[in-house]
Backbone as CSV, one residue per row, in Angstrom:
resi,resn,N_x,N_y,N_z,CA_x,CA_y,CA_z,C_x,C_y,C_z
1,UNK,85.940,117.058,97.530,86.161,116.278,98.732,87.556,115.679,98.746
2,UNK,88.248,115.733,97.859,89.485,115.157,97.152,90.373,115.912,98.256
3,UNK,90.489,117.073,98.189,91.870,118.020,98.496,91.700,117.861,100.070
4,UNK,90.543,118.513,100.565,90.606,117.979,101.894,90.722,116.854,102.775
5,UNK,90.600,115.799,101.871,90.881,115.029,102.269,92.347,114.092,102.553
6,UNK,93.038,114.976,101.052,94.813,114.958,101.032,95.749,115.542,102.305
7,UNK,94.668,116.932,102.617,95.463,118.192,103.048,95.083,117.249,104.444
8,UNK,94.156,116.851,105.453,93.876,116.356,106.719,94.645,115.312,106.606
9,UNK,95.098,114.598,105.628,95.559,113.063,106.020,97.083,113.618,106.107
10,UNK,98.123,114.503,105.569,99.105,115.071,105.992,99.456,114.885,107.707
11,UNK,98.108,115.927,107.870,98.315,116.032,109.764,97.983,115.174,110.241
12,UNK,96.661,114.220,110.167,96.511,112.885,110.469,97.439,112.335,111.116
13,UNK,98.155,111.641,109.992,99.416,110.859,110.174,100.675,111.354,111.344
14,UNK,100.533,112.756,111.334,101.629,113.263,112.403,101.093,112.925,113.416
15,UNK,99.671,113.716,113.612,98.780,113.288,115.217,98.608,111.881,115.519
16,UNK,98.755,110.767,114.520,97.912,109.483,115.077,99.607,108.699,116.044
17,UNK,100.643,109.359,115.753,101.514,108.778,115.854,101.831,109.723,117.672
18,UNK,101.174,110.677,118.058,101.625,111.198,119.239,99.773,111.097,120.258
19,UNK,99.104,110.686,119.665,97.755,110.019,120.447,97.216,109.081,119.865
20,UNK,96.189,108.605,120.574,95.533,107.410,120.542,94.949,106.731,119.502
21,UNK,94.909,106.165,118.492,94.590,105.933,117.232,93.558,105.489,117.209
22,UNK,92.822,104.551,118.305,91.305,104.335,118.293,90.573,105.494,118.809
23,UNK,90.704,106.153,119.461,90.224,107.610,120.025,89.622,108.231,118.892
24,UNK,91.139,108.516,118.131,91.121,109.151,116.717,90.083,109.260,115.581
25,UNK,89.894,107.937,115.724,89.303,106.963,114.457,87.576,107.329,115.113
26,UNK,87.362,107.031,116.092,86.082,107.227,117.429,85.855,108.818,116.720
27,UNK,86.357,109.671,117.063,86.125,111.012,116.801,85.646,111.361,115.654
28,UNK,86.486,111.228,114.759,86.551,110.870,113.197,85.437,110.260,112.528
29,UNK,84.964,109.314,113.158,83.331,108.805,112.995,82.308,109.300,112.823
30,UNK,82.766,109.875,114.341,81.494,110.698,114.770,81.508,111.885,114.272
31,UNK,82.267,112.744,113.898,81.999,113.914,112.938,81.257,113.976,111.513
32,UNK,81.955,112.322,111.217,81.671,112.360,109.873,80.236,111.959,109.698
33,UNK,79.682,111.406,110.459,78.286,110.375,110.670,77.094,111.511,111.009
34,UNK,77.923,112.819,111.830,77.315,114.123,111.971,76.978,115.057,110.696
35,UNK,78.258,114.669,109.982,78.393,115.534,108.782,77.345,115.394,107.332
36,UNK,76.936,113.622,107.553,76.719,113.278,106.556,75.119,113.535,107.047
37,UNK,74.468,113.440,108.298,73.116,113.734,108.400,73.119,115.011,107.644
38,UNK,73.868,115.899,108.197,73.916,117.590,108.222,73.816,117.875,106.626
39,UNK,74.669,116.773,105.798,74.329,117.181,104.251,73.051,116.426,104.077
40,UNK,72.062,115.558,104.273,70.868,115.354,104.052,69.914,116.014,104.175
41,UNK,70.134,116.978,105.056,69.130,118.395,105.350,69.839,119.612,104.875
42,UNK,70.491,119.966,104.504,71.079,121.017,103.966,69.778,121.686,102.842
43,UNK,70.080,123.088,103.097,68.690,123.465,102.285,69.329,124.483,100.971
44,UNK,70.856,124.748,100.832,71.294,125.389,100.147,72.707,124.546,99.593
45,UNK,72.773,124.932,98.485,73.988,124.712,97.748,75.637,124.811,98.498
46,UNK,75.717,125.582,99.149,76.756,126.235,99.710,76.987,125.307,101.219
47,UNK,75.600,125.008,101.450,75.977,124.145,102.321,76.296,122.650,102.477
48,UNK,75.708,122.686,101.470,75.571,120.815,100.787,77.680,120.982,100.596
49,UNK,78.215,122.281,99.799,79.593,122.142,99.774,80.458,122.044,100.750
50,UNK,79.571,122.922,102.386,80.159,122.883,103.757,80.678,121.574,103.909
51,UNK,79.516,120.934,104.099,79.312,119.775,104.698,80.369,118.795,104.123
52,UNK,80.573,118.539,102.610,81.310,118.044,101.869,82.501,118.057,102.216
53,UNK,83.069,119.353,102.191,84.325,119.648,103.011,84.669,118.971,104.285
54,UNK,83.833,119.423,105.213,83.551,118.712,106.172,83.933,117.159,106.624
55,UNK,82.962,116.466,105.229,83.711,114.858,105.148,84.366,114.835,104.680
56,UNK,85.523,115.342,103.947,86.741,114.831,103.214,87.409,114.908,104.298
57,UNK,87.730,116.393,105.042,88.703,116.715,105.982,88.538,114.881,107.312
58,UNK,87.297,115.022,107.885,86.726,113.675,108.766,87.665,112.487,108.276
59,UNK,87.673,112.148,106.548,87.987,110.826,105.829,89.045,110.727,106.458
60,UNK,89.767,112.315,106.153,91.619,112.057,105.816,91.668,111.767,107.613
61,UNK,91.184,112.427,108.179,91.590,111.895,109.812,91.797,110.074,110.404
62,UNK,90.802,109.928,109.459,90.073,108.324,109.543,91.139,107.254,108.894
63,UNK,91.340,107.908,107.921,92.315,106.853,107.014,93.623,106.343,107.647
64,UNK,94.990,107.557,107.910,96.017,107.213,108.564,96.030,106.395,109.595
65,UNK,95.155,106.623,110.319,95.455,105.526,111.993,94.785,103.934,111.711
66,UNK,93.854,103.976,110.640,93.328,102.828,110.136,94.287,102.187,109.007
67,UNK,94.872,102.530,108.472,96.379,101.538,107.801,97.225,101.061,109.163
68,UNK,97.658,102.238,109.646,98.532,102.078,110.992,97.868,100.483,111.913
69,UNK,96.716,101.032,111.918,96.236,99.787,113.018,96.005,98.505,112.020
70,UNK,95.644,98.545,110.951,96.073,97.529,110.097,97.184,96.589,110.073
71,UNK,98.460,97.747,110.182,99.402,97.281,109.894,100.308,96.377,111.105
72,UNK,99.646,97.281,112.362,99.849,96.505,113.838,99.522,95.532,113.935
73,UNK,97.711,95.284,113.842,97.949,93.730,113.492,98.132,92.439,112.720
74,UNK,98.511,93.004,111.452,99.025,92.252,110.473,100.250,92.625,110.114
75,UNK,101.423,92.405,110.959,102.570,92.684,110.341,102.910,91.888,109.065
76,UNK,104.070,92.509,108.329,104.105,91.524,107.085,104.907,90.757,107.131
């Protein structure tokens, strides 16, 4: 869940900066909140790894625009 989650937060960070960062984060949720039912029923190995994938890639989306908006309203 590690790598995908490196490799999405790359693009993340480019996209959160040319759209909407709560949108983002909204989307990002909801995939992942999809993802994580989807590994509770998973009936095979391979998919339990889908799914996994699945949420790392979701995380890394989630993470960048959530420092960003952090950082908006707590400047330092």
């Amino acid at each position: 869940m590690l790598a995908p989650l490196i490799i999405s937060s790359l693009f993340a960070g480019l996209v959160s900066d040319k759209v909407n960062r709560n949108l983002l984060m909204c989307g990002a949720i909801i995939i992942w909140s999809g993802a994580i039912v989807a590994t509770a029923f998973a009936k095979t190995l391979i998919a339990v790894i889908l799914w996994s994938l699945i949420l790392g890639f979701t995380l890394g989306f989630f993470v960048p625009p959530a420092i960003s908006l952090i950082l908006d309203y707590f400047p330092v």
